[in-house]
VMD Tcl script that draws the C-alpha trace (Angstrom):
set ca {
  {323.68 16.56 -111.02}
  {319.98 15.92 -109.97}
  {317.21 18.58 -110.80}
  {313.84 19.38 -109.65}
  {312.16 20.49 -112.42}
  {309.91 23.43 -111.78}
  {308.70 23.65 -115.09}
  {308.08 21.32 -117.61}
  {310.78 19.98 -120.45}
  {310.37 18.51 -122.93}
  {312.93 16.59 -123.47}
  {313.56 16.02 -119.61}
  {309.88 15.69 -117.88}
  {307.08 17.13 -116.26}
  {306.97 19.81 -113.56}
  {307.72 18.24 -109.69}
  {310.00 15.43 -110.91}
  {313.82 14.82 -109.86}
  {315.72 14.50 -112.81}
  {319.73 13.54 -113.39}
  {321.41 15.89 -116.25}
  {324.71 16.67 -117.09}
  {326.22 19.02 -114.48}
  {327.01 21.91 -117.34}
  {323.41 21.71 -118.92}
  {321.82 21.99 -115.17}
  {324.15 24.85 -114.02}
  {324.10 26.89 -117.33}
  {320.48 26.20 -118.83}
  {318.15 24.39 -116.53}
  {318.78 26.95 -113.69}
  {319.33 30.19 -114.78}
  {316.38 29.51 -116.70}
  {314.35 29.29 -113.73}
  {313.40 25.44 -115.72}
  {314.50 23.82 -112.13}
  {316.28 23.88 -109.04}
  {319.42 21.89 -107.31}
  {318.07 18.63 -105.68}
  {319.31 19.50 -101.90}
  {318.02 18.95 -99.11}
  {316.13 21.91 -98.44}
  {314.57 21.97 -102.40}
  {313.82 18.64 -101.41}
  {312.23 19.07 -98.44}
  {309.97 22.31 -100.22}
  {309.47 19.76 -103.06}
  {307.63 17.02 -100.44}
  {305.78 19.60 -98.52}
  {304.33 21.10 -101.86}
  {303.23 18.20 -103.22}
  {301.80 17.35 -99.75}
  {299.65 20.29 -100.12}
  {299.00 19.47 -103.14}
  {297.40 16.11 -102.45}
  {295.62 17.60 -99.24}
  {293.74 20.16 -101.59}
  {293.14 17.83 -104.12}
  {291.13 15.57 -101.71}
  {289.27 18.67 -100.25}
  {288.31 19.29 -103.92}
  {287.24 15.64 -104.52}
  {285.24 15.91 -100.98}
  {283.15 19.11 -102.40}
  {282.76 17.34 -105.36}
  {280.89 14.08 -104.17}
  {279.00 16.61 -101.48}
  {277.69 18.45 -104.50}
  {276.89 14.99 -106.29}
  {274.40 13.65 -103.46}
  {273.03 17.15 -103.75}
  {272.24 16.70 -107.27}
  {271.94 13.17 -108.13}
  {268.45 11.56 -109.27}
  {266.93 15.42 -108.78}
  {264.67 16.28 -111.55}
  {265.28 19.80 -112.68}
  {262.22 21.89 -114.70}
  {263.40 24.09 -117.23}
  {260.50 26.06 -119.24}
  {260.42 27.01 -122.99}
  {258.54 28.17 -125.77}
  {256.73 25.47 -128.10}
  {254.57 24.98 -130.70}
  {251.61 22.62 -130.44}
  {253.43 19.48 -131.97}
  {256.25 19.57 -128.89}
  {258.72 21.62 -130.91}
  {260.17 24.01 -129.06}
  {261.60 27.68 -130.15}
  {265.13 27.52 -129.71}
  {266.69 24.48 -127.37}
  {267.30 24.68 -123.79}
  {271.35 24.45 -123.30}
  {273.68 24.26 -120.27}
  {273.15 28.03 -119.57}
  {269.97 27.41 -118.75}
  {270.01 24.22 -116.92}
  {273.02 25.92 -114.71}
  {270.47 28.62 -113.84}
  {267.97 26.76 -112.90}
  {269.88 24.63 -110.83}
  {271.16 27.39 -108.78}
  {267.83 29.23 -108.43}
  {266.22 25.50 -107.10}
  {268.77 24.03 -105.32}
  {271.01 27.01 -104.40}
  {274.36 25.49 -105.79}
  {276.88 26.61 -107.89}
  {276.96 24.48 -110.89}
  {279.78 25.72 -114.30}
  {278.05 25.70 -117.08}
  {280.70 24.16 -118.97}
  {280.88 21.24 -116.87}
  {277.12 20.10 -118.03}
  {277.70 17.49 -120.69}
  {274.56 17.51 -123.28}
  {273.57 18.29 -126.82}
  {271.02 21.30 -126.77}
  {267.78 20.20 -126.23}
  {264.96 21.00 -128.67}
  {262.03 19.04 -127.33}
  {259.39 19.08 -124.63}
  {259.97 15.87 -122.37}
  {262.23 14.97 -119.86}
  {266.08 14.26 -120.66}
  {269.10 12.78 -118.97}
  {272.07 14.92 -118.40}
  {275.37 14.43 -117.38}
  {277.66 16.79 -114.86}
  {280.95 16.66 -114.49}
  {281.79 18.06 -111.10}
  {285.58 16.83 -110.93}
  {287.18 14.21 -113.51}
  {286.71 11.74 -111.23}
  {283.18 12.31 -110.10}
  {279.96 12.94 -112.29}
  {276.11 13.71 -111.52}
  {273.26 12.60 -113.51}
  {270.00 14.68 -113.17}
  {266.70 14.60 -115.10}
  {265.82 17.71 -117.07}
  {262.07 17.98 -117.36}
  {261.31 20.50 -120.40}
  {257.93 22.09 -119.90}
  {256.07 24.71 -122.60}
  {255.73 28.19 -121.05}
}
mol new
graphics top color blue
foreach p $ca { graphics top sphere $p radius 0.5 }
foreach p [lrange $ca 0 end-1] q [lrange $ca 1 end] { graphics top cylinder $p $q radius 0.2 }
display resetview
């Protein structure tokens, strides 16, 4: 009997894949389980239109992704802090702040927790790294100036 897995097992594979089991361990675990489905033709046909949706919003992600990187990349962003007269700043400047200050500049939305950096805890300018999707990254220039 061949399954479409809807779920991922362990033993079997990962969620979308068509996999053969024993006829008794598909009709009395793996389906009333709600773990997979009977590979017909109309499951089958569902299967290829999901994962064609799939791919199409994947790509539309991927598209936002590198629009956001042209946005951002080489752009020097100016982030102000308290400091004491040799450079030493009070506290350190993190991705909080750096996400802020992008959006207030440049009027994009930028997670926080994509902004890949140690905190920075002196006056000068830095490199930082963003992660917009895994497959594309921005690099901008963080300029730390005392307030």
């Amino acid at each position: 009997m061949q399954i479409i897995l809807i779920e991922d097992v362990k033993s079997l594979g990962k969620k979308g894949t068509i996999v053969k089991v024993n006829d008794s361990y598909g009709r009395n675990y793996i389906i009333p389980k709600k773990l997979g489905l009977e590979a017909n033709a109309v499951n089958l046909n569902n299967l290829k239109l999901a994962n064609a949706n799939a791919e199409k919003i994947e790509a539309a992600k991927v598209a936002s992704a590198k629009d956001t990187k042209t946005k951002l990349d080489g752009k020097t962003i100016v982030v102000k802090i308290k400091a004491g007269k040799d450079g030493k700043t009070f506290g350190s400047i993190t991705g909080k702040e750096i996400a802020k200050a992008i959006k207030d500049d440049m009027k994009l939305d930028v997670d926080k927790k994509k902004i890949v950096m140690e905190p920075i805890k002196t006056i000068g300018e830095h490199k930082v790294v963003i992660k917009l999707h895994k497959e594309v990254s921005a690099e901008v220039t963080v300029k730390v100036e005392e307030a």
